[in-house]
C-alpha positions, 0 to 999 in steps of 0.5 A, a space after each residue: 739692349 745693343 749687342 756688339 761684336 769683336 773688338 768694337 769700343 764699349 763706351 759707359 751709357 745707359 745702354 746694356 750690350 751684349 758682347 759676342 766674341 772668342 776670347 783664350 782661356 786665359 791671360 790677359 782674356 780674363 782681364 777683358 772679360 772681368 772688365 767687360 762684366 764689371 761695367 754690367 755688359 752681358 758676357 753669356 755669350 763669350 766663349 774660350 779657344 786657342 787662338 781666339 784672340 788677335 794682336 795688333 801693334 802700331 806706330 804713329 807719327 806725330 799727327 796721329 797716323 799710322 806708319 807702321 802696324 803689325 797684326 795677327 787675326 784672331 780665329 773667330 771661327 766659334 763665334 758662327 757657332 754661337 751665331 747658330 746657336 743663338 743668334 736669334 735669342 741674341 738679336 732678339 732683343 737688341 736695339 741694334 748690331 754692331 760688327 767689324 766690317 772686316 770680321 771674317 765673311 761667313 760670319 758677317 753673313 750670318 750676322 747680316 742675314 740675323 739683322 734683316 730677320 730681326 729688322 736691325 740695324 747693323 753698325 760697322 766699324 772697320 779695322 782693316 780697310 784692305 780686308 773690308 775693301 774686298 766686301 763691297 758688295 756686302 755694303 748694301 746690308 749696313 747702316 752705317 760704316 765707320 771709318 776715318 778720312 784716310 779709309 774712307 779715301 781707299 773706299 772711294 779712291 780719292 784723297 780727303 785730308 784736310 777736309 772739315 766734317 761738313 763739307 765730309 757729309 756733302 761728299 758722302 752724301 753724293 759718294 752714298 747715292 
């Protein structure tokens, strides 16, 4: 089993993950939540609140960048409960973790401090560099940070376009060290 956390992009496999998330009671939460169990992903821990779920708007240009965005965070706040709940039920079984890197800190501690009790993995895509540039000092705990080559430039202070995959994983590899 792998369990995932807000917002992180489900892909058809084998695998049966779990999602932890905050969702609103209605709207288009149901169609997610619909969908999520349709493609046989355990939904148990799912719970519903106002202003659970976040909008995000962006605009790209032609090469596929972002130019311009505009979001509203969710309020993730019920997901630390769930975390106390049951997080060690959650973490038990799950092969590994995956969260944003930028999800809210209280509850990236708890997730953090869950993985290294259970010796898991934690996967970490980022959603918002600004926000996940602010927890550096929470990097030591992850695995592995997903991030495109324009977020990996705010990380590292350094332009990286045009860059090709190897000579990425050189560069990285030095940065990593």
């Amino acid at each position: 089993r792998s369990t995932l956390f807000p917002y992180t992009t489900l892909f058809r496999s084998s695998y049966r993950p779990t999602f932890v998330t905050v969702l609103e009671p209605k709207g288009v939460s149901n169609d997610v939540a619909d969908k999520l169990a349709k493609h046989k992903v355990n939904t148990d821990y799912i719970k519903r609140s106002e202003g659970g779920l976040g909008t995000w708007l962006a605009v790209f240009d032609n090469s596929g960048d972002v130019v311009a965005s505009i979001s509203k965070r969710p309020d993730l706040s019920r997901i630390a409960d769930i975390l106390d709940d049951k997080g060690n039920e959650i973490f038990k079984y799950a092969d590994s973790i995956a969260v944003e890197f930028d999800v809210e800190v209280p509850i990236l501690k708890r997730v953090i401090a869950l993985a290294e009790k259970h010796g898991k993995k934690i996967y970490a895509p980022v959603s918002n560099m600004s926000i996940a540039m602010e927890r550096r000092d929470l990097l030591q705990h992850i695995s592995c940070l997903v991030c495109n080559l324009e977020e990996a430039g705010l990380l590292f202070s350094k332009e990286y376009e045009g860059k090709s995959p190897e000579e990425m994983s050189s560069i990285l590899l030095n940065k990593i060290t």
